[in-house]
C-alpha positions in Angstrom: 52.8 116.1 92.5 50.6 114.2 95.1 49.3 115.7 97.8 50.2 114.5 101.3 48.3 111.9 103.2 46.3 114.2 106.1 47.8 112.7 109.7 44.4 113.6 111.1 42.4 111.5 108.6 41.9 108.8 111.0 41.2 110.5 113.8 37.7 110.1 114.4 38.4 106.3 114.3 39.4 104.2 117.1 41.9 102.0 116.3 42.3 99.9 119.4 38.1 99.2 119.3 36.7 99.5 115.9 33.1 100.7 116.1 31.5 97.6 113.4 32.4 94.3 114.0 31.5 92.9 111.1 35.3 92.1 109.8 34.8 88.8 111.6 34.4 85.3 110.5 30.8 85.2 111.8 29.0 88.6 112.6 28.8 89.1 109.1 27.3 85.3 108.5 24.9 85.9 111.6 23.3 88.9 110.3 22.0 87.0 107.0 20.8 84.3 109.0 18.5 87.0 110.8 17.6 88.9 107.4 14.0 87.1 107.0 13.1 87.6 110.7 13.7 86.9 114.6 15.8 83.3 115.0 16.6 80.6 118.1 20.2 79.9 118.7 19.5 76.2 117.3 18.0 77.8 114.1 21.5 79.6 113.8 23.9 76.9 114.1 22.7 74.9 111.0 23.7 77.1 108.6 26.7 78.4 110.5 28.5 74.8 110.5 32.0 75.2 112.5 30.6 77.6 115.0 31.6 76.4 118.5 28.4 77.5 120.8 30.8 79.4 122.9 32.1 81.6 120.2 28.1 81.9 118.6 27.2 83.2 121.8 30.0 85.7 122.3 29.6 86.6 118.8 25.5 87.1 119.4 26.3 89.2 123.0 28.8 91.7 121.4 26.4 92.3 118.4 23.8 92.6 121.1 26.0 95.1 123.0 26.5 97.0 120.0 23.2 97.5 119.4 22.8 95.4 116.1 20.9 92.9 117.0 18.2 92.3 119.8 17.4 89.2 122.4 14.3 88.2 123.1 13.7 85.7 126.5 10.3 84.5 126.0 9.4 83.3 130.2 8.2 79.5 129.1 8.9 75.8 129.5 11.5 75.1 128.2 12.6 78.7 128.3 12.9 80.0 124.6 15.2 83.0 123.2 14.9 84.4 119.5 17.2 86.9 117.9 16.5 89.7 115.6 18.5 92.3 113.8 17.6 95.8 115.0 16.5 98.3 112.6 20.9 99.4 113.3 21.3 96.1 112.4 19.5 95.7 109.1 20.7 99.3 108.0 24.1 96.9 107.5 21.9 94.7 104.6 22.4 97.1 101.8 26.3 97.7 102.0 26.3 94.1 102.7 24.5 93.2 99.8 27.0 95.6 98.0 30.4 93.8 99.2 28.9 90.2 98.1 27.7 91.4 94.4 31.6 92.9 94.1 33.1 89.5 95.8 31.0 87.6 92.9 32.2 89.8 90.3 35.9 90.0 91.4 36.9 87.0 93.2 38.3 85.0 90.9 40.5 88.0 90.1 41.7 88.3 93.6 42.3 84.4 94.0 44.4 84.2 91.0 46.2 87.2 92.5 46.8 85.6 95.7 48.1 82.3 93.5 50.3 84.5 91.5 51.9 86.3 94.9 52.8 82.6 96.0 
């Protein structure tokens, strides 16, 4: 026989504000861009093709606010700004690194289950 599911097993988790935000289409995208070292907003929208600067920005403040990545206003003319991952941030490399080696190894596995579910 199974055991029960605990009801308490989430309960250290908020559910309404999840404490990593890097389920979303970008964040995730963002914080390879800054592996190598500090980057200007201009140097992040290149790679990141489709991201409005609106939503890049947003994206960039709530990983600031979260403490992943840091801003850097540099007082010249024109004003400059570089971004960095924080040494929080980079701590999210490895299990990164893990969940793209598995997505090579298995994706064609889940795509062909997603075709098969249509």
């Amino acid at each position: 026989m199974r055991q029960p599911l605990d009801p308490e097993m989430f309960s250290g988790c908020s559910a309404e504000n999840p404490p990593i935000r890097i389920g979303d289409k970008w964040t995730s995208k963002i914080i390879v861009c800054l592996k190598s070292g500090p980057r200007r907003f201009s140097e992040l929208q290149v790679p990141l093709r489709g991201v409005t600067p609106k939503v890049l920005t947003a994206t960039l403040r709530a990983m600031e606010r979260d403490g992943l990545v840091t801003r850097t206003a540099y007082p010249e003319i024109p004003p400059r700004v570089e971004y960095e991952l924080s040494p929080l941030g980079r701590t999210l490399l490895e299990p990164m690194a893990a969940m793209c080696a598995w997505s090579r190894a298995h994706l064609h596995e889940l795509l062909d289950a997603r075709e098969s579910a249509l």
